[in-house]
PDB file of N, CA, C and O in Angstrom:
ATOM      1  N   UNK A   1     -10.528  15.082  -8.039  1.00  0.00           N
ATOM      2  CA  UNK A   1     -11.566  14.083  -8.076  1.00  0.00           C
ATOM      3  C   UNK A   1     -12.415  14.232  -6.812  1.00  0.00           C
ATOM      4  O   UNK A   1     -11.863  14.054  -5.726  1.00  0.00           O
ATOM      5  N   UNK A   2     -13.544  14.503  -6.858  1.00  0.00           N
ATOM      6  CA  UNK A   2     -14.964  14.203  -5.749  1.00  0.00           C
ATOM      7  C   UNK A   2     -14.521  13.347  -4.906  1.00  0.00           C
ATOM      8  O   UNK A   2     -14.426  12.201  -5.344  1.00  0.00           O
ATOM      9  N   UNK A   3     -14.166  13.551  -3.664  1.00  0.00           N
ATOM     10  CA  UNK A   3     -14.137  12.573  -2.293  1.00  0.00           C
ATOM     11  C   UNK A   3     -14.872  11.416  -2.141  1.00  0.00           C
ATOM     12  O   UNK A   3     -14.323  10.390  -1.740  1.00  0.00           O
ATOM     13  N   UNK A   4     -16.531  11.470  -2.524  1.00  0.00           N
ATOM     14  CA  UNK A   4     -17.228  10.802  -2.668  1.00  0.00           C
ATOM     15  C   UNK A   4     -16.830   9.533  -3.486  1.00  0.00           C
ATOM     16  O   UNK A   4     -17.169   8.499  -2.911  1.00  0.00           O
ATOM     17  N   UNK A   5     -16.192   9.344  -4.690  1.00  0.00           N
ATOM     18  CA  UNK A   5     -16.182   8.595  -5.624  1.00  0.00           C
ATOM     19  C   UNK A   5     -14.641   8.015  -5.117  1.00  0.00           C
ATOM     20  O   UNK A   5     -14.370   6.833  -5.323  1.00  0.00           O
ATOM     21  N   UNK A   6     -13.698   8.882  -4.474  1.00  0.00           N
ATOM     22  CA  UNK A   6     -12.426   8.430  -4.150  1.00  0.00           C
ATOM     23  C   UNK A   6     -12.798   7.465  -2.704  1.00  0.00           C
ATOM     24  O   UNK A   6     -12.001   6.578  -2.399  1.00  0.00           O
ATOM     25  N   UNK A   7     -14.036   7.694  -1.856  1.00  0.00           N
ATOM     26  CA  UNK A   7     -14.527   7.012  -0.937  1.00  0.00           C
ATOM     27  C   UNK A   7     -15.047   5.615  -1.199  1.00  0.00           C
ATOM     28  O   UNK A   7     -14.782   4.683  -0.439  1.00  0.00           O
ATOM     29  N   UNK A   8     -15.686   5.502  -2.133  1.00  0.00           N
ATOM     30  CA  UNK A   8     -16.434   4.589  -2.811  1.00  0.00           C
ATOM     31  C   UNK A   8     -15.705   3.229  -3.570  1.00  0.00           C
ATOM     32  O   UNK A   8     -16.045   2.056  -3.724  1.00  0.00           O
ATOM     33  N   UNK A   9     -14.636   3.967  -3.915  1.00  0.00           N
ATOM     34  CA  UNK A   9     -13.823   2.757  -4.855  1.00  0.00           C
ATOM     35  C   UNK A   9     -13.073   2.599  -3.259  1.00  0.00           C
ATOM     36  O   UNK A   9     -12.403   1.566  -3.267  1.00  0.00           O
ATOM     37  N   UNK A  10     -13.015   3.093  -2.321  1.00  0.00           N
ATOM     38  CA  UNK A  10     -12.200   2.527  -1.186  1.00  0.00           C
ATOM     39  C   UNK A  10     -12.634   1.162  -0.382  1.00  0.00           C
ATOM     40  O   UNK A  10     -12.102   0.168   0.113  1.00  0.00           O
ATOM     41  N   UNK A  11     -14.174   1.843  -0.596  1.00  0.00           N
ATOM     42  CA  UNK A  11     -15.176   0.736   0.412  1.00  0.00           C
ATOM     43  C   UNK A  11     -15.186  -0.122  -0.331  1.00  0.00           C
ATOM     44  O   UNK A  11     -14.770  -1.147   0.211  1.00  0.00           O
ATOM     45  N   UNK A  12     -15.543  -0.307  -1.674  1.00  0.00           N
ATOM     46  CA  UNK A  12     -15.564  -1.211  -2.564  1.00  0.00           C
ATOM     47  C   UNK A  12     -13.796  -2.309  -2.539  1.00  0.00           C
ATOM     48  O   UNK A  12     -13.620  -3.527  -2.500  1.00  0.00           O
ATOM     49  N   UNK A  13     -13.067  -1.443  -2.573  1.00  0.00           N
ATOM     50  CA  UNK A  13     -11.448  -2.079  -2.322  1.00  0.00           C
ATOM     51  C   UNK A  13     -11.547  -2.735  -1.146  1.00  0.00           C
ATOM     52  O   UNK A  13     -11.241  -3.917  -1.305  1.00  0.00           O
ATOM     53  N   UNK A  14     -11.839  -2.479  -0.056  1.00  0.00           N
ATOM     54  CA  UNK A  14     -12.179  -3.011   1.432  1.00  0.00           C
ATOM     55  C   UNK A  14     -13.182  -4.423   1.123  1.00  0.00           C
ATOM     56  O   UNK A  14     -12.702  -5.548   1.261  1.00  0.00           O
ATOM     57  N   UNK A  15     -13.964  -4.310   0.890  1.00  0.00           N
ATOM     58  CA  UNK A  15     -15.396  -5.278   0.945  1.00  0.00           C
ATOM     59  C   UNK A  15     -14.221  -6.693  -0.093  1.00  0.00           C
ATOM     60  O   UNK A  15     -13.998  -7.873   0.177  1.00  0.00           O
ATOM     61  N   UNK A  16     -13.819  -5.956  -1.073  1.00  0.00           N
ATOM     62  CA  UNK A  16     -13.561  -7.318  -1.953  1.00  0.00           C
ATOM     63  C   UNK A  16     -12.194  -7.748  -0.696  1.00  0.00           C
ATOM     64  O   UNK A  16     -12.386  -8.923  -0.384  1.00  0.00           O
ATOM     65  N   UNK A  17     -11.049  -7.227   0.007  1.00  0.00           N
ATOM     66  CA  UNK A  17     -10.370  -7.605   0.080  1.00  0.00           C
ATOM     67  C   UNK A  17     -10.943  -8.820   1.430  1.00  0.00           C
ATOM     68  O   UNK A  17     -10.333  -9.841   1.746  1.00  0.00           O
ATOM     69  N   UNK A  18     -12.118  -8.376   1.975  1.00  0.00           N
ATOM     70  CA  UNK A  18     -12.716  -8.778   3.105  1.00  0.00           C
ATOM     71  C   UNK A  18     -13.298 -10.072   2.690  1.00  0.00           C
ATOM     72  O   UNK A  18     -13.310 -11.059   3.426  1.00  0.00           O
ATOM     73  N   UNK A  19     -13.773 -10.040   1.504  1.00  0.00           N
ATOM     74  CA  UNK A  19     -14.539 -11.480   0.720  1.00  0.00           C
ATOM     75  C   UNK A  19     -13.543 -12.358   0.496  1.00  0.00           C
ATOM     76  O   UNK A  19     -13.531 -13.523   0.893  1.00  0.00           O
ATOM     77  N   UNK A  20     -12.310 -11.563  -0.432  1.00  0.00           N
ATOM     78  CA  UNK A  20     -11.055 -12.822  -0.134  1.00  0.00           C
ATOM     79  C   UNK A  20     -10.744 -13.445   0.935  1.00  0.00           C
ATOM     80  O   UNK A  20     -10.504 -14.652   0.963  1.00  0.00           O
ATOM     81  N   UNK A  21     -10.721 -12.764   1.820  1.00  0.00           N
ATOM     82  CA  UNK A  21      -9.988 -13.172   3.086  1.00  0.00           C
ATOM     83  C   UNK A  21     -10.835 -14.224   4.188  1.00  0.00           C
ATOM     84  O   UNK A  21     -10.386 -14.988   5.043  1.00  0.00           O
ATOM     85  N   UNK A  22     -12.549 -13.849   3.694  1.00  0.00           N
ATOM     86  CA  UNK A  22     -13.314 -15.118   4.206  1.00  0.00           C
ATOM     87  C   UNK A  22     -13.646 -16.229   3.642  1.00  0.00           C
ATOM     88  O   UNK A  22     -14.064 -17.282   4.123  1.00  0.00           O
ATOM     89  N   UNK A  23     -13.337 -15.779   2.151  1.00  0.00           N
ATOM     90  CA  UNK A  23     -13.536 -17.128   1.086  1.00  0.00           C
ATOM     91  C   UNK A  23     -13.003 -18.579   1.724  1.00  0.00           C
ATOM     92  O   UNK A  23     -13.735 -19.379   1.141  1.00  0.00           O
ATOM     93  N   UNK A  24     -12.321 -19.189   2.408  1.00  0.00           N
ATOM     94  CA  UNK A  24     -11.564 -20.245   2.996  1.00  0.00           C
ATOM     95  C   UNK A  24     -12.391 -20.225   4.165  1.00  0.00           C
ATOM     96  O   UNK A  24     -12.444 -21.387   4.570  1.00  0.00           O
ATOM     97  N   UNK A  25     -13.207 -19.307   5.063  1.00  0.00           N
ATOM     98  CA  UNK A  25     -13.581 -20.024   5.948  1.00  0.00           C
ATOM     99  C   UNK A  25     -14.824 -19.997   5.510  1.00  0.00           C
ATOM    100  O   UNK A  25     -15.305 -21.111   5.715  1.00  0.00           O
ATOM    101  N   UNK A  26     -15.790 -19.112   4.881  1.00  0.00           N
ATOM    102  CA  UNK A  26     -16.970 -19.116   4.535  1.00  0.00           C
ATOM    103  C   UNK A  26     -17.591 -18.807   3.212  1.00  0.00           C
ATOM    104  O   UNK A  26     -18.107 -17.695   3.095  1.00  0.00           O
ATOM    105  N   UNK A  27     -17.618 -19.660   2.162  1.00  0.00           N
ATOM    106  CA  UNK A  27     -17.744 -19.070   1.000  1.00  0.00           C
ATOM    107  C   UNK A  27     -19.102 -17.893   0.701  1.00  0.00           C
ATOM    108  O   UNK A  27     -19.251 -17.016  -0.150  1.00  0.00           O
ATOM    109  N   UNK A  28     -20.168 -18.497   2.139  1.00  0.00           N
ATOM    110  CA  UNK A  28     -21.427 -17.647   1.630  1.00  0.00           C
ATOM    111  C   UNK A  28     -21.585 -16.224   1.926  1.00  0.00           C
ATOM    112  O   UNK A  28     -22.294 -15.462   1.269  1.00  0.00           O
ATOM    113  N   UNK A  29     -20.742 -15.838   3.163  1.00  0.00           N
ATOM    114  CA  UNK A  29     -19.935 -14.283   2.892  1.00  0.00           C
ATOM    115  C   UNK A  29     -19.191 -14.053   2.561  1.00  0.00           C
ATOM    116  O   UNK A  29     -19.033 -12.835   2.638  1.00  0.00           O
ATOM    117  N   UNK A  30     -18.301 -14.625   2.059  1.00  0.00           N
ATOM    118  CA  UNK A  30     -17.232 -14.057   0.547  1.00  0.00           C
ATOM    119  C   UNK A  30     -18.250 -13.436  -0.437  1.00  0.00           C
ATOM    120  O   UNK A  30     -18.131 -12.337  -0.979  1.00  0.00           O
ATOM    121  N   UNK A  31     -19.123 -14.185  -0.562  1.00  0.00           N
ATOM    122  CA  UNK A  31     -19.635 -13.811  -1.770  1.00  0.00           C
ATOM    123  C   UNK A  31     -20.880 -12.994  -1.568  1.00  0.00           C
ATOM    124  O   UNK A  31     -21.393 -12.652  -2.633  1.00  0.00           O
ATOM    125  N   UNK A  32     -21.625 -12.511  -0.269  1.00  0.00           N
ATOM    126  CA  UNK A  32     -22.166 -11.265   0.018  1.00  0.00           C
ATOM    127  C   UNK A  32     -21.201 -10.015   0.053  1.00  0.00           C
ATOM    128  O   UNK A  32     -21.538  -8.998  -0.553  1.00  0.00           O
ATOM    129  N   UNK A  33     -19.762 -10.075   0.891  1.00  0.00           N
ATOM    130  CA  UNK A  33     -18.836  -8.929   0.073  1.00  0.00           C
ATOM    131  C   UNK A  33     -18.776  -8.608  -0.894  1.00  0.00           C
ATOM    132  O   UNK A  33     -18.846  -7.424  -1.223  1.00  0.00           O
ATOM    133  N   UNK A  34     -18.596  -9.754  -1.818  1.00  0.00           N
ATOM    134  CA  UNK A  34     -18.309  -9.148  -3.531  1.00  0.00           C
ATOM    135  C   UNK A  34     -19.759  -8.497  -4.145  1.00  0.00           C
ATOM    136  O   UNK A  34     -19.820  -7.876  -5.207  1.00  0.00           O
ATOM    137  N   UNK A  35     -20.678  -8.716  -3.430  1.00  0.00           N
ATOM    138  CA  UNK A  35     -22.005  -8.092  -4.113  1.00  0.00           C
ATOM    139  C   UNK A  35     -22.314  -6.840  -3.366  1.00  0.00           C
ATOM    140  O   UNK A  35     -22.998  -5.954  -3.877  1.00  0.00           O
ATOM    141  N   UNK A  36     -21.742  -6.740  -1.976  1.00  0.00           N
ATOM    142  CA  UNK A  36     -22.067  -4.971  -1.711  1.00  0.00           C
ATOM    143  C   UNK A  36     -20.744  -4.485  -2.536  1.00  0.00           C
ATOM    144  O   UNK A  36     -20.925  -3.361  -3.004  1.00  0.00           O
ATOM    145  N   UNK A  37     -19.045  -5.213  -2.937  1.00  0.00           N
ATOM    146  CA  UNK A  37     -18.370  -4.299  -3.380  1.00  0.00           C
ATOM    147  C   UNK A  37     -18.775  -3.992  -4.712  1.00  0.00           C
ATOM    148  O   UNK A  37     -18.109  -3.131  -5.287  1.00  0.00           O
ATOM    149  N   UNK A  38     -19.747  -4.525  -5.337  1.00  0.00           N
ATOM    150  CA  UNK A  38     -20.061  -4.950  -6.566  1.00  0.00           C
ATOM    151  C   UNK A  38     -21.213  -3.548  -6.772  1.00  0.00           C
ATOM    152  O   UNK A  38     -21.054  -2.717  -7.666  1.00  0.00           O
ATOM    153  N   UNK A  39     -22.321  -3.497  -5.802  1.00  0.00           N
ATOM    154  CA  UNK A  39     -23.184  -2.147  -5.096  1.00  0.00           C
ATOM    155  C   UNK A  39     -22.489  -1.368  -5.733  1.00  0.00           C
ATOM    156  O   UNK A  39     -22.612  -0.872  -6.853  1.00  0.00           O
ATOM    157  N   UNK A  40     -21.495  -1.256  -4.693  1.00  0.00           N
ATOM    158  CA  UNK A  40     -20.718   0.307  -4.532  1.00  0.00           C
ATOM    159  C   UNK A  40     -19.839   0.793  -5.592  1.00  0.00           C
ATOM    160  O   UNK A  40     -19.623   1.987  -5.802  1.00  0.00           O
ATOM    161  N   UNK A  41     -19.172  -0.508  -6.471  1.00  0.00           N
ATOM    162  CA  UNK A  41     -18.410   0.211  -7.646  1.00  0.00           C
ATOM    163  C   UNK A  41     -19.891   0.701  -8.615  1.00  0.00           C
ATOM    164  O   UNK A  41     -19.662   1.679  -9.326  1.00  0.00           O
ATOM    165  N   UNK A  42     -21.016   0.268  -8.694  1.00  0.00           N
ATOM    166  CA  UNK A  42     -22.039   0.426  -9.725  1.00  0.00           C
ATOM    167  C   UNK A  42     -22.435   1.896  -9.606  1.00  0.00           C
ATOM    168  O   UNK A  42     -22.651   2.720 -10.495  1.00  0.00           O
ATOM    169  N   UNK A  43     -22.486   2.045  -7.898  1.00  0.00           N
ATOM    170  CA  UNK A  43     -22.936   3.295  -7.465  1.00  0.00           C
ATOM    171  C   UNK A  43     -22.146   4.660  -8.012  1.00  0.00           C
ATOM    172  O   UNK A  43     -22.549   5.648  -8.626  1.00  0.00           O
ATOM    173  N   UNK A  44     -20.525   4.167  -7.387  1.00  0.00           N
ATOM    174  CA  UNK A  44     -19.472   4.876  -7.991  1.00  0.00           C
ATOM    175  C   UNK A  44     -19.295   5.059  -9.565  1.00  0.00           C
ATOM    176  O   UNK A  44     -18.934   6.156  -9.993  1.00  0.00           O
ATOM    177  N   UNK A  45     -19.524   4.084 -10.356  1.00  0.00           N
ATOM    178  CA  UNK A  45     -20.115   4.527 -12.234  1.00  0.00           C
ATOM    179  C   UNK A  45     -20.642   5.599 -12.214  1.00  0.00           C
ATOM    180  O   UNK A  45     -20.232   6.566 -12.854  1.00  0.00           O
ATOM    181  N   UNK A  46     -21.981   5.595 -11.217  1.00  0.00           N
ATOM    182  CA  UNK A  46     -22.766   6.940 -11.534  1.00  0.00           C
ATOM    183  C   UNK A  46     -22.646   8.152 -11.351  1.00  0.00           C
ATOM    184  O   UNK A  46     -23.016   9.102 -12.042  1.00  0.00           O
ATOM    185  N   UNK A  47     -21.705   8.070  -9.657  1.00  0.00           N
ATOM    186  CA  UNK A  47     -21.462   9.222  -9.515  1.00  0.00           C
ATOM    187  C   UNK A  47     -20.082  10.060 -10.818  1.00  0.00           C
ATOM    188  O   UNK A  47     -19.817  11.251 -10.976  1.00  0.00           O
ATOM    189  N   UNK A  48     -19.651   9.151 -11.329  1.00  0.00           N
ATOM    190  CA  UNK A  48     -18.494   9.495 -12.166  1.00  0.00           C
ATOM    191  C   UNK A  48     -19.365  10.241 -13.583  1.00  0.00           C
ATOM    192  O   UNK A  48     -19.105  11.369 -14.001  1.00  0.00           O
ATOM    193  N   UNK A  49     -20.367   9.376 -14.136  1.00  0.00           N
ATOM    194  CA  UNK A  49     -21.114   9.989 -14.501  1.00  0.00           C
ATOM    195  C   UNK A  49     -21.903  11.451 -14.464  1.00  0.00           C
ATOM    196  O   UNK A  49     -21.905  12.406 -15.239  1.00  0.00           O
ATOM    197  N   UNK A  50     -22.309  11.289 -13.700  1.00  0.00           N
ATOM    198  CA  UNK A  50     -22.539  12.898 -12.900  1.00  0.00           C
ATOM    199  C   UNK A  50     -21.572  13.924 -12.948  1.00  0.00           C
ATOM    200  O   UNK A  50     -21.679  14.911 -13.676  1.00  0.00           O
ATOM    201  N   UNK A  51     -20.114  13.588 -11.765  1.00  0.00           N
ATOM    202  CA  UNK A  51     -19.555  14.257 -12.072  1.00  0.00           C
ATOM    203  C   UNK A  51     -18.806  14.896 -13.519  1.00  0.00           C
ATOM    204  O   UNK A  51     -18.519  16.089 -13.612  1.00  0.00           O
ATOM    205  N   UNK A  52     -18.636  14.231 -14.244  1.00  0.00           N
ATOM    206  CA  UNK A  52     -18.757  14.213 -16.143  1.00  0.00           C
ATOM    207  C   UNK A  52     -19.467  15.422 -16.552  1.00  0.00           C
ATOM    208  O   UNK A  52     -19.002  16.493 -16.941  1.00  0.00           O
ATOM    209  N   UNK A  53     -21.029  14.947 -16.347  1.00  0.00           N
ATOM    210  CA  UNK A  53     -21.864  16.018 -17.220  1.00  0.00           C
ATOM    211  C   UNK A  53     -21.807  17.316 -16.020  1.00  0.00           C
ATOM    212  O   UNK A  53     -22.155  18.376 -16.540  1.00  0.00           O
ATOM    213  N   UNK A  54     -21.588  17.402 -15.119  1.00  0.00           N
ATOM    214  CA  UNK A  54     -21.475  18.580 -14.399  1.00  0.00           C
ATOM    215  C   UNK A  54     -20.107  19.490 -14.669  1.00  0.00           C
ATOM    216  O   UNK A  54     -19.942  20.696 -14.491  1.00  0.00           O
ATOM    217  N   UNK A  55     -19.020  18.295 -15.251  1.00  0.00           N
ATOM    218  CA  UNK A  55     -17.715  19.025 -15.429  1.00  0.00           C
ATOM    219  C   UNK A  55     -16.879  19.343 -14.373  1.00  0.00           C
ATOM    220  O   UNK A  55     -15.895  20.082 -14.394  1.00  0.00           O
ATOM    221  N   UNK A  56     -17.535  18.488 -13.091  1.00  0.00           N
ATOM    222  CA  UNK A  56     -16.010  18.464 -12.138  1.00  0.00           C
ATOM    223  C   UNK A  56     -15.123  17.667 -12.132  1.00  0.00           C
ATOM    224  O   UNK A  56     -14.296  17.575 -11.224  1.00  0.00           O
ATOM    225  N   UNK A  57     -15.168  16.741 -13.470  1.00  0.00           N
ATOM    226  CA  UNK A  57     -13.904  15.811 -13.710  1.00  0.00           C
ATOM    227  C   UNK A  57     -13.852  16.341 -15.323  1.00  0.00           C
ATOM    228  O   UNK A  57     -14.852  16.823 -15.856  1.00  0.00           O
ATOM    229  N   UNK A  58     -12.620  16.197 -15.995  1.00  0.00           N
ATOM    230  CA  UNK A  58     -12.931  15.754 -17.081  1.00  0.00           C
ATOM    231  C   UNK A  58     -13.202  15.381 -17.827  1.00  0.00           C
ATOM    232  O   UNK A  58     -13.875  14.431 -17.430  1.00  0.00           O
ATOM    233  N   UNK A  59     -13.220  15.371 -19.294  1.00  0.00           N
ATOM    234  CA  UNK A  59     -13.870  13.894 -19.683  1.00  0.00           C
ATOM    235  C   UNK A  59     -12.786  12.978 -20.120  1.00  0.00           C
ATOM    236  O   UNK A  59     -13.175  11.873 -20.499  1.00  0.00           O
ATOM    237  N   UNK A  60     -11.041  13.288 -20.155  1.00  0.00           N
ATOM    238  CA  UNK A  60     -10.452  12.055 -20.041  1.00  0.00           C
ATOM    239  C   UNK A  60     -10.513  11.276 -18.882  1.00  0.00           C
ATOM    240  O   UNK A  60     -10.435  10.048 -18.841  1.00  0.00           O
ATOM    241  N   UNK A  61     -10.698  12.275 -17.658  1.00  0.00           N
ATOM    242  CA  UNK A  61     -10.423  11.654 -16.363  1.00  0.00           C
ATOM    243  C   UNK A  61     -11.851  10.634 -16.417  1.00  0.00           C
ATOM    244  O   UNK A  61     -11.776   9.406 -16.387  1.00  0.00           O
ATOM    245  N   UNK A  62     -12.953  11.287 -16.488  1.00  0.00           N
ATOM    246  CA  UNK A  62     -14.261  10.511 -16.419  1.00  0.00           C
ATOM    247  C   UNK A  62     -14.054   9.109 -17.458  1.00  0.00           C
ATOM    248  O   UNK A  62     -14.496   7.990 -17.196  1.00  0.00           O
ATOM    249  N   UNK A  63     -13.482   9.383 -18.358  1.00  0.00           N
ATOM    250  CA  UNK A  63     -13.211   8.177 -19.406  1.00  0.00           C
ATOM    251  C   UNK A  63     -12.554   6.970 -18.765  1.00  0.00           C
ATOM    252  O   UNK A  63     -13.046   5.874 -18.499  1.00  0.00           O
ATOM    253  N   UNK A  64     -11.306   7.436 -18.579  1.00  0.00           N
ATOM    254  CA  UNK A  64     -10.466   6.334 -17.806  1.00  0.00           C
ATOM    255  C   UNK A  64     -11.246   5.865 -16.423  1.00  0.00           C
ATOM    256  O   UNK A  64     -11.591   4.683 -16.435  1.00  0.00           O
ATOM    257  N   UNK A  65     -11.560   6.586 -15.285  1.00  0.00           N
ATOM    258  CA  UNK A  65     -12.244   6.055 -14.587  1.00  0.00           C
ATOM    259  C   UNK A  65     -13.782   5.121 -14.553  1.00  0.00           C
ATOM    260  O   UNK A  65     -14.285   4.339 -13.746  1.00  0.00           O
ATOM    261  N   UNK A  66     -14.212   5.717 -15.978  1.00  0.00           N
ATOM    262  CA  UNK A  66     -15.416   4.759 -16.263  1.00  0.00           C
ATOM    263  C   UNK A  66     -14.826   3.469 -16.804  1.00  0.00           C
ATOM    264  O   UNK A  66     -15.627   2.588 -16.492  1.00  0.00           O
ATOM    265  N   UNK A  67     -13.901   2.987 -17.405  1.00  0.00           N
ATOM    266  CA  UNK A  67     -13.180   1.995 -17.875  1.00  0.00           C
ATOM    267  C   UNK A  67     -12.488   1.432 -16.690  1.00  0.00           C
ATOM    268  O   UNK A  67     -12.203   0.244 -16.842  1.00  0.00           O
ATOM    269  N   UNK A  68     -12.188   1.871 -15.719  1.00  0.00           N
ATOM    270  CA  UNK A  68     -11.568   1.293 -14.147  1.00  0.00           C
ATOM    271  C   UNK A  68     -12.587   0.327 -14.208  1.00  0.00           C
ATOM    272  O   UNK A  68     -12.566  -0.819 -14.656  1.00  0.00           O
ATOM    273  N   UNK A  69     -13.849   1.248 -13.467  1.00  0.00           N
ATOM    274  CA  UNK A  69     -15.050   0.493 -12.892  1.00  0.00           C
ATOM    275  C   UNK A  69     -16.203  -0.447 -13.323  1.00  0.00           C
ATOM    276  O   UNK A  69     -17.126  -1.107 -12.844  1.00  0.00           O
ATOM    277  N   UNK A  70     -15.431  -0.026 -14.882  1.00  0.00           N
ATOM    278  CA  UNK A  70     -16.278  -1.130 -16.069  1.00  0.00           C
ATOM    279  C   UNK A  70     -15.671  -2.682 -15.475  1.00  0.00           C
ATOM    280  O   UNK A  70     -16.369  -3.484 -14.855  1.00  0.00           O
ATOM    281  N   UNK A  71     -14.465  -2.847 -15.763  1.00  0.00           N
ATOM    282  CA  UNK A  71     -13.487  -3.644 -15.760  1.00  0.00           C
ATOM    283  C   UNK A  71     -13.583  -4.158 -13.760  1.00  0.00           C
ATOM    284  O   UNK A  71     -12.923  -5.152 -13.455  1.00  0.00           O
ATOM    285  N   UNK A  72     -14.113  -3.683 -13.004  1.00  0.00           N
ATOM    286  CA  UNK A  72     -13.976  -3.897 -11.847  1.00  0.00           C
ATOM    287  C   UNK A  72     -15.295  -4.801 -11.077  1.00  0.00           C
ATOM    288  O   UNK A  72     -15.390  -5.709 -10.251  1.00  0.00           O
ATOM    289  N   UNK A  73     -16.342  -3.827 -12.009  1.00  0.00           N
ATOM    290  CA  UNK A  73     -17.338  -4.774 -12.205  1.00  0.00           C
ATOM    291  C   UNK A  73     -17.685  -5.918 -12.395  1.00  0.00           C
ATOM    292  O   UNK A  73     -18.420  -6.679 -11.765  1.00  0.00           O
ATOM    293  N   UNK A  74     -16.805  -6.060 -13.802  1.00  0.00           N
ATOM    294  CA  UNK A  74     -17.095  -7.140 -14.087  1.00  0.00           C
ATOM    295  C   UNK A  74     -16.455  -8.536 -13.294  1.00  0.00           C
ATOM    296  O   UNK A  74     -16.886  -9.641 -12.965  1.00  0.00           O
ATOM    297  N   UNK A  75     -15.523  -7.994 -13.225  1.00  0.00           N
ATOM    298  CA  UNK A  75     -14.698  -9.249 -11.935  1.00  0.00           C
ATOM    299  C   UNK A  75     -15.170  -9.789 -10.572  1.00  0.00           C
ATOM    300  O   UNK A  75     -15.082 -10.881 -10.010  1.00  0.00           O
ATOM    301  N   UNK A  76     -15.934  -8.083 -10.128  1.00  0.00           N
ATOM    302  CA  UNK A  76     -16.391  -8.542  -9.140  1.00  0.00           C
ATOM    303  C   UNK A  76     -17.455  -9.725  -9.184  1.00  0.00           C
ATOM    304  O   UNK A  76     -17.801 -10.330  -8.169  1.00  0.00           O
ATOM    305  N   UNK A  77     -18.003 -10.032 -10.630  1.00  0.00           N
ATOM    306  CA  UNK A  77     -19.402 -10.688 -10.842  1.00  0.00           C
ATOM    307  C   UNK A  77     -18.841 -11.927 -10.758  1.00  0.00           C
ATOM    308  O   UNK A  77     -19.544 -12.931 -10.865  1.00  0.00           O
TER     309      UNK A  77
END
């Protein structure tokens, strides 16, 4: 898997765990975290995309990982 996209769902993992963790003292950056982690999983869709039609993932791997970030998305919203 592309570094890039294994980077991306990291920052994105970071940002949400960072929004939890301020939610109790500040709800109005909790919820600027969840919208850059929200950014970055959207960003990460595409690059998965990409990597897909270029064929440096598969297309089960691209499958399942587009269904991760579907599903990751949406939570983050």
């Amino acid at each position: 898997m592309p570094t890039t996209i294994t980077r991306l769902f990291g920052t994105a993992r970071d940002l949400i765990e960072r929004g939890a963790q301020s939610a109790t003292a500040s709800p109005k950056k909790a919820k600027g975290f969840v919208r850059k982690a929200e950014k970055a999983l959207k960003k990460d869709g595409k690059l998965v995309t990409r990597a897909a039609k270029k064929r440096t993932l598969s297309p089960d791997c691209a499958a399942a990982l587009t269904s991760l970030l579907t599903d990751a998305t949406n939570r983050a919203q």
